[in-house]
C-alpha positions as CSV (number, residue, x, y, z in Angstrom):
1,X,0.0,0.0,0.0
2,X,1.3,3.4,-0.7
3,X,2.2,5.6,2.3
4,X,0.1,8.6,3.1
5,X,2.2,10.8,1.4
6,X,1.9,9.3,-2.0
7,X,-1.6,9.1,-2.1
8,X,-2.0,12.9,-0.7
9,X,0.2,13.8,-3.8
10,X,-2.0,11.9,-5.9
11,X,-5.1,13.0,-4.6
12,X,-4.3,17.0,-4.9
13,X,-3.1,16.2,-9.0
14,X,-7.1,14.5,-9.0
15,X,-8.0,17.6,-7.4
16,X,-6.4,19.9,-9.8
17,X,-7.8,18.2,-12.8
18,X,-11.2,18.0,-11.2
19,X,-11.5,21.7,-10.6
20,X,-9.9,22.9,-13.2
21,X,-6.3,22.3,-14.2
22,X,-2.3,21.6,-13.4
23,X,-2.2,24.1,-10.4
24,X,1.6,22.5,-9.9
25,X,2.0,25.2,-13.2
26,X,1.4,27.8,-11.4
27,X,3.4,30.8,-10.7
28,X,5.6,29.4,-7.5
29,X,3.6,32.2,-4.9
30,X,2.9,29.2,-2.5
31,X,3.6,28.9,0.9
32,X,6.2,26.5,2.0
33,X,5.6,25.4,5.8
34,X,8.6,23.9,7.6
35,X,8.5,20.8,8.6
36,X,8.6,19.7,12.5
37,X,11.7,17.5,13.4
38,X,9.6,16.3,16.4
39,X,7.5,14.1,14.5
40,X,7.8,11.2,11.7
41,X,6.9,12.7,8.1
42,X,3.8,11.8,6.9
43,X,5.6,8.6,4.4
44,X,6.5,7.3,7.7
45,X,2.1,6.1,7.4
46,X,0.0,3.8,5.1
47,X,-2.4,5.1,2.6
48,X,-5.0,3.7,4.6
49,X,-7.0,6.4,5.7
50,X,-7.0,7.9,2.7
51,X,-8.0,4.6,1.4
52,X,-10.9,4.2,3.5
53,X,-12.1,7.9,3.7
54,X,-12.3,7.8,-0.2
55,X,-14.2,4.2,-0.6
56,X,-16.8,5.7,1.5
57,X,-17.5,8.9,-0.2
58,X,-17.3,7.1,-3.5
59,X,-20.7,5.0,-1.9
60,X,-22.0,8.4,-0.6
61,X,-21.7,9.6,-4.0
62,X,-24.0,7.1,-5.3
63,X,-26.2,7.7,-2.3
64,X,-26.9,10.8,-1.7
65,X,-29.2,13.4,-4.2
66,X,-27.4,15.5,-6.0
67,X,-24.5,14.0,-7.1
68,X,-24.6,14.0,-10.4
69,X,-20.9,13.6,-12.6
70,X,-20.4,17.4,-12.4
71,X,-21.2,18.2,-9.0
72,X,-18.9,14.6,-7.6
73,X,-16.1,16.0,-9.6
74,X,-16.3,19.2,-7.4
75,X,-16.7,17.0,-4.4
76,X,-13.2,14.7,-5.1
77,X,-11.7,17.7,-5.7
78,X,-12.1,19.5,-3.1
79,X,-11.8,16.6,-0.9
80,X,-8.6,15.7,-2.5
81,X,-7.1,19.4,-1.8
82,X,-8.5,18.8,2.2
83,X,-6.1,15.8,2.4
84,X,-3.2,17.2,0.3
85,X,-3.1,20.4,2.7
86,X,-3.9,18.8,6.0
87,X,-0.8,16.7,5.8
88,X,1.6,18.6,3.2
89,X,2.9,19.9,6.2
90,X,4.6,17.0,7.0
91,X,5.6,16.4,3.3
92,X,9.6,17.9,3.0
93,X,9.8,19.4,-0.3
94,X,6.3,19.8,-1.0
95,X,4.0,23.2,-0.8
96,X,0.8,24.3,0.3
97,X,-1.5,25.6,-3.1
98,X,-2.4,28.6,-0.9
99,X,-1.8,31.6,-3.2
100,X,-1.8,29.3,-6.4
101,X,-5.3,28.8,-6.5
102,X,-8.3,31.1,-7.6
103,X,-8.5,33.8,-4.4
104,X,-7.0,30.8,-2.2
105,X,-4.5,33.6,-0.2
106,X,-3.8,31.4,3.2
107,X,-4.6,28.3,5.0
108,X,-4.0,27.2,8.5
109,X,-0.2,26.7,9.5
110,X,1.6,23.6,11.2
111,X,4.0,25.0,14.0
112,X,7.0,23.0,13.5
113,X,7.6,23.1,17.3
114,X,4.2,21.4,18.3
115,X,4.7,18.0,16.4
116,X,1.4,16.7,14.7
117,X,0.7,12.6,13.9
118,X,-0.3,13.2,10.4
119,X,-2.8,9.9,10.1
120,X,-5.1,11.3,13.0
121,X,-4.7,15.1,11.0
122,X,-6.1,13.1,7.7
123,X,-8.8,11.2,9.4
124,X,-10.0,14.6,11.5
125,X,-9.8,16.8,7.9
126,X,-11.6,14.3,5.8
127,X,-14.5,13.7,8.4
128,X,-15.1,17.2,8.7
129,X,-14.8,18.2,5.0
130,X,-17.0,14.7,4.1
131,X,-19.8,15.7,6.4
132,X,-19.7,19.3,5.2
133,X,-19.7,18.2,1.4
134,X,-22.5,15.5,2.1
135,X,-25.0,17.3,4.7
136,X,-28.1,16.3,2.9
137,X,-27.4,12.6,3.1
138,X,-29.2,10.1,4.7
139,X,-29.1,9.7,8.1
140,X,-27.7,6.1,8.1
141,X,-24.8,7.3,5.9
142,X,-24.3,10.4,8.4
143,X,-23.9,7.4,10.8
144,X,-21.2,5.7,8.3
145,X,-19.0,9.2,8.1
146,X,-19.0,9.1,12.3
147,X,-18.2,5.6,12.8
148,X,-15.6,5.5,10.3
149,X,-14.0,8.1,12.2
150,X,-13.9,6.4,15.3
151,X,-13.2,3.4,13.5
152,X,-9.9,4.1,11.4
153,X,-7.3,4.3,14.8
154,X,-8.1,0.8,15.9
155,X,-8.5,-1.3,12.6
156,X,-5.1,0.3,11.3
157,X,-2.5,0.3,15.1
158,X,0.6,0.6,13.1
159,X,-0.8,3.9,11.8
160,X,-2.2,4.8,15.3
161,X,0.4,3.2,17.5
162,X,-0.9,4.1,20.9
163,X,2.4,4.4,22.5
164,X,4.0,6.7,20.3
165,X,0.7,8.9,20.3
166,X,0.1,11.1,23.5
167,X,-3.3,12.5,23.8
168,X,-1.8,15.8,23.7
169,X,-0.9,14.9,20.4
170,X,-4.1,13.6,18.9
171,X,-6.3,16.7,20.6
172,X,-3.9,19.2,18.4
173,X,-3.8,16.9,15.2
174,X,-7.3,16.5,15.3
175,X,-7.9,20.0,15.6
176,X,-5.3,21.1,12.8
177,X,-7.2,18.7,10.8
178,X,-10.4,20.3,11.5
179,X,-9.7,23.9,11.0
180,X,-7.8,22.8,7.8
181,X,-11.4,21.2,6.4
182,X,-12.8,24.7,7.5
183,X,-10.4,26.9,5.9
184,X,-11.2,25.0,2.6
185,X,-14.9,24.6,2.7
186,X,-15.3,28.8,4.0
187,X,-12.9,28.9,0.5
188,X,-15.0,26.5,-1.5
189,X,-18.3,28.1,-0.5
190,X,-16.8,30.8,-2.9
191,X,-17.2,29.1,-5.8
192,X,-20.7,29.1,-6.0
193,X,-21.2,25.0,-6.2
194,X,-22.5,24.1,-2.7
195,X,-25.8,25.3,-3.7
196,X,-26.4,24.2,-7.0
197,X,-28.4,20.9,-5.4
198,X,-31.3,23.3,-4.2
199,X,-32.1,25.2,-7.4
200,X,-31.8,22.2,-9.5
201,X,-34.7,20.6,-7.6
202,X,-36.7,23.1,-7.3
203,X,-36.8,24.3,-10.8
204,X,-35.4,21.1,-13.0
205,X,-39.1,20.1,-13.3
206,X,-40.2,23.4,-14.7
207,X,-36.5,23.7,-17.0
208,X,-37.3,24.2,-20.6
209,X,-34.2,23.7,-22.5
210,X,-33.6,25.5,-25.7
211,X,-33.5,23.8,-28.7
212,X,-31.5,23.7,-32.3
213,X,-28.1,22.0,-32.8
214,X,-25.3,21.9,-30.5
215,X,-28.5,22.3,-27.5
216,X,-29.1,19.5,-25.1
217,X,-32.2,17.5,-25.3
218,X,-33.8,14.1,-23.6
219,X,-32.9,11.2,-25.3
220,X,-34.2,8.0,-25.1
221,X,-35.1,5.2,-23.5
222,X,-35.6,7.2,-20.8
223,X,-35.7,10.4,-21.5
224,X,-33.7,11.6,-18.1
225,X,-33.5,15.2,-16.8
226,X,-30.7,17.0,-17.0
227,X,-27.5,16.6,-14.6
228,X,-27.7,19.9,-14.1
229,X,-29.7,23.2,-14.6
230,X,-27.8,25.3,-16.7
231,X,-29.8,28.6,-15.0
232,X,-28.5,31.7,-12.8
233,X,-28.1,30.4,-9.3
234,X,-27.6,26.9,-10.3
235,X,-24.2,25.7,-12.0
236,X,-22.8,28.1,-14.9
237,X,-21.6,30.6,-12.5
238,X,-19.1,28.5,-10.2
239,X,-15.9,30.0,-10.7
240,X,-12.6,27.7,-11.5
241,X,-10.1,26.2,-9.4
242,X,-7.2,28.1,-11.5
């Protein structure tokens, strides 16, 4: 399995090319956090909570109303970016997107002097950011997000070794994480996208499209709605990642 670091590299490229390019082309304006000697980088760790915290949202993306191809792009993106920037801190080398990406000026900063245990950071971020990004699912699935959470440090004890984790260590991880999945969802509120779902149903019924070539129209067999309403508060004026 890929370490943590790996997939959080490969997650943030998915991101980029979700929401709307190569940001690692962008002017080099990003912030470069040191990283803490006090604690193991984050390829020290599995990809396993990445892993598991992407599985499930790939069900809850099949679950939950909504989430059609357009709008589950813009949810693995911005998911994608939560992980890369909760745990790039502890990524030597690497650099935040902050001040690549469209009106993205600053994110939450690691101190180096406070080490952080970069599995429980992940797990915290993409809990937070995947109930944000999902709040009108089902309640049984709102169930799946918590106990996943509680669940990840004891099915994977190499990753959460008990004895190398004080609590003083998880209580500040887990709140780096969190503020981390704020940061990006107060930025990706921005963009317009968290409230396509609502005008789409109310007004996809009553949507008319226009017709004459190049137009969308039903086909058959079964003649489906479209993904999205292409109307003013709806889709069309979500801005770009880049």
């Amino acid at each position: 399995m890929p370490s943590l670091h790996t997939m959080s590299r490969a997650l943030a490229a998915l991101a980029a090319l979700l929401l709307g390019g190569l940001v690692f082309l962008a002017p080099a304006r990003a912030q470069t956090q040191p990283a803490s000697p006090l604690a193991p980088p984050a390829s020290a760790y599995s990809s396993a909570v990445a892993y598991e915290w992407f599985y499930l949202v790939s069900q809850l993306i099949q679950q939950t109303p909504g989430n059609s191809p357009p709008v589950a792009a813009r949810t693995l993106g911005y998911l994608g970016l939560t992980l890369y920037e909760s745990v790039v801190p502890g990524m030597p080398g690497h650099q935040s997107l902050a001040g690549q990406l469209n009106e993205l000026s600053s994110l939450p900063w690691a101190q180096p002097d406070e080490p952080l245990h970069w599995p429980t950071v992940a797990n915290a971020s993409m809990a937070m950011m995947t109930r944000m990004m999902f709040s009108n699912a089902s309640a049984e699935n709102k169930g799946r997000i918590d106990l996943l959470e509680r669940s990840l440090p004891l099915k994977y004890p190499d990753d959460f070794d008990p004895s190398t984790v004080t609590a003083d260590i998880t209580n500040r991880s887990e709140t780096f994480g969190k503020l981390m999945a704020m940061a990006i969802m107060t930025w990706a509120r921005t963009d317009g996208g968290h409230e396509a779902w609502g005008p789409l149903r109310r007004t996809r019924a009553n949507y008319v499209p226009p017709s004459g070539p190049g137009s969308w129209s039903a086909t058959p067999s079964k003649y489906l709605p479209p993904l999205l309403c292409p109307v003013r508060g709806c889709w069309w004026p979500c801005q770009s990642l880049v």
